[in-house]
N, C-alpha and C positions, 0 to 999 in steps of 0.2 A: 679612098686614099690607099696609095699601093705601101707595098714591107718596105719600099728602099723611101718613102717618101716619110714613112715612120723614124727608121733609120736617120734621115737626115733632121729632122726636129728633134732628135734626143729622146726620145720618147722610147725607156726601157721595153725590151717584146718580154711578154709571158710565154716560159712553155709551161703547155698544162700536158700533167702526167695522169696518164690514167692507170691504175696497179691492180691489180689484183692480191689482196695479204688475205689474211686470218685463215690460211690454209690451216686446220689442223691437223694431227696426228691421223687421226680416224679419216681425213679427206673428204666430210660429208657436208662441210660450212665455208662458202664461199662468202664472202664482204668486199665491195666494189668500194674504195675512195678515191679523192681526188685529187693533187696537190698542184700549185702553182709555185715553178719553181724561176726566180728574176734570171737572165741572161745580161748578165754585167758584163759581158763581153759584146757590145753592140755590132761589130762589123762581120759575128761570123755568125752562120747556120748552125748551130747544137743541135745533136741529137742527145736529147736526157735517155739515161739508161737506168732500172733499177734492180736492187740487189738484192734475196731474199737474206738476211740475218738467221743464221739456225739459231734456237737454244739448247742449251747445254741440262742434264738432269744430275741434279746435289744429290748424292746420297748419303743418308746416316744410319747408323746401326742402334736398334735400341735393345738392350735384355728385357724390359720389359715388357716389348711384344714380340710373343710366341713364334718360334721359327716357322715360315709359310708365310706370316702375314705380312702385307707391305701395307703402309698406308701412306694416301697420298696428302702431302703438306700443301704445296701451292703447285694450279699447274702451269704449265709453259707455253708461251706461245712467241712464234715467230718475230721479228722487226723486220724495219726496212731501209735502206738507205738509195742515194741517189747518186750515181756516178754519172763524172762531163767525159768532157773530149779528151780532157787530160789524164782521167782514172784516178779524181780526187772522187773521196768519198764522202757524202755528207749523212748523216743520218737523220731519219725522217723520224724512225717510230723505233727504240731500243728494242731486243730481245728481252724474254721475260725468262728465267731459269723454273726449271722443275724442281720441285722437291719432296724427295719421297723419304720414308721411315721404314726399313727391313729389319723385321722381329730375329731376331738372338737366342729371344730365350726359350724358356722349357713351351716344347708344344702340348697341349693340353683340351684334349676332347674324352669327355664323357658322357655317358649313358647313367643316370640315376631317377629320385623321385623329387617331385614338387606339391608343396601345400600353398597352402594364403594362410593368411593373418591379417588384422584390424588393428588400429591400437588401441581400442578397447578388448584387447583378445585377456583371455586368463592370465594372470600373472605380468600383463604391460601396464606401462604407466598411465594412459588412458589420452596422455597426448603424444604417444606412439612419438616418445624422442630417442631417437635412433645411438647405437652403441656407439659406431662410428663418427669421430669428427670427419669435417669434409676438408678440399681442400684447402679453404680457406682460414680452419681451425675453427670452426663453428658446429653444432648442433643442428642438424635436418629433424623437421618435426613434421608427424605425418597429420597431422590435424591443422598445424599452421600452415605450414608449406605444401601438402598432397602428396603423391605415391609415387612422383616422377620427382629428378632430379636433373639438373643443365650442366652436363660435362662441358668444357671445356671443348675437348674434341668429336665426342658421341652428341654433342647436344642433350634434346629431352631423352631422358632412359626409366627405365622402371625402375624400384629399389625391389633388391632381395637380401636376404638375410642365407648365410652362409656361414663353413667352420672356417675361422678365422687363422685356424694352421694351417690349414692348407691356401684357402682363398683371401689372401689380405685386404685391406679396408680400400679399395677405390676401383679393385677389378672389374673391370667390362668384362660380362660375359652375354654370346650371344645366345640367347635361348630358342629351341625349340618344342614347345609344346603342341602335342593334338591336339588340344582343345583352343587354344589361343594362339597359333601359329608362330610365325619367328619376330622376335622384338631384341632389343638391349637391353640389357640391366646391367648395374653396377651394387655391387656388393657394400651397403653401410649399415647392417646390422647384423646379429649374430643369435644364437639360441642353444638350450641342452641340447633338441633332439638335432641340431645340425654336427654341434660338435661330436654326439655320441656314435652318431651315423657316421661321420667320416674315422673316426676312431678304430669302428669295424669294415673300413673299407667301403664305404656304402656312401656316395654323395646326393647328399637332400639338402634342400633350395628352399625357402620361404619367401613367396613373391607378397608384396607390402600395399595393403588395402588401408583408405582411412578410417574404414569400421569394419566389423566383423558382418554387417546386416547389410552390406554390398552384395546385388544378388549376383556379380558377378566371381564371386572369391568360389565358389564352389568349383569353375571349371577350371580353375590351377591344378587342383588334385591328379595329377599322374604318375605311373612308376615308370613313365619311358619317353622321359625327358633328354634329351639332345644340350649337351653346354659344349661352348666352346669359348675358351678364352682368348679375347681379343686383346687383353691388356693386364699385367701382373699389376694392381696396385695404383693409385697413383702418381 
């Protein structure tokens, strides 16, 4: 059966479009789909054309992350839409907006020392409940809950214990130790030797074991520790 024998039964023609989208940024992700698009106009030949959609990148400014830093919120990717004969445009696939977070505030990298602790350490409560409430307004406990904590935006992170003048209760910082390489941790608990140490200029870290008898709490011990602050606080 020929196109005009189609034509004369009424019988709608498909055009099928073949596009290429999901170009990203980087250029290294190609994705083939397919769409079938009706010709309600029976008596003429169409040619479908299609359109790539840019996205557009939201930016916001936060103090609370350290000037340098950007972090990325959502990212962005292309749409598509479909243009006729007439240069109406139909959208196939919307564009998706980027959103990024550029830090404001005080940039802050240091060099100082790191110990461990258990919460069976001298003078803890022995279910190692942490000074800091969290975000939620609750109590982290290091014997109930473990030595990691689920940020919001960090996800899983270590806990450390830090002077609370200077480092406030929810800071991401990243750390780098020689003996345990580079991790996150978040700041929700606090101590004499942190506070007296920063008092004299001197930044000391307590990275947060569930016991002091974890044979890995010895390799915290450094005086030439790398921090850098990913985020002031909460």
């Amino acid at each position: 059966m020929t196109k005009d024998h189609l034509k004369y039964l009424g019988i709608p023609l498909l055009i099928s479009i073949l596009t290429i989208t999901g170009l990203l940024s980087s250029g290294n992700l190609i994705s083939e789909k397919k769409f079938e698009v009706k010709n309600l106009n029976q008596t003429k030949n169409s040619v479908a054309l299609t359109k790539v959609l840019e996205y557009d990148t939201v930016k916001t400014y936060n103090s609370k992350i350290p000037t340098g830093v950007t972090i990325t919120k959502e990212k962005g990717h292309t749409g598509l839409a479909y243009v006729d004969e007439n240069n109406n445009e139909t959208i196939i696939e919307s564009p998706k907006n980027a959103e990024i977070e550029i830090g404001t505030g005080d940039k802050a990298d240091y060099v100082g020392k790191m110990t461990g602790y258990g919460a069976d350490c001298i003078g803890c409560s022995g279910a190692g409940t942490l000074a800091c409430k969290t975000k939620d307004g609750s109590y982290h406990s290091l014997t109930k809950d473990g030595m990691t904590y689920n940020d919001d935006e960090y996800g899983n992170v270590r806990i450390i214990a830090a002077s609370l003048d200077k480092f406030p209760c929810g800071t991401i910082i990243k750390v780098d130790n020689p003996n345990l390489g580079t991790f996150n941790a978040i700041v929700l608990d606090t101590g004499g030797a942190m506070k007296n140490a920063w008092k004299n200029g001197v930044v000391h870290m307590d990275l947060a074991y569930v016991t002091e008898t974890d044979p890995a709490i010895h390799l915290s011990t450094s005086s030439n520790v790398k921090y850098s602050v990913q985020r002031w606080g909460f």
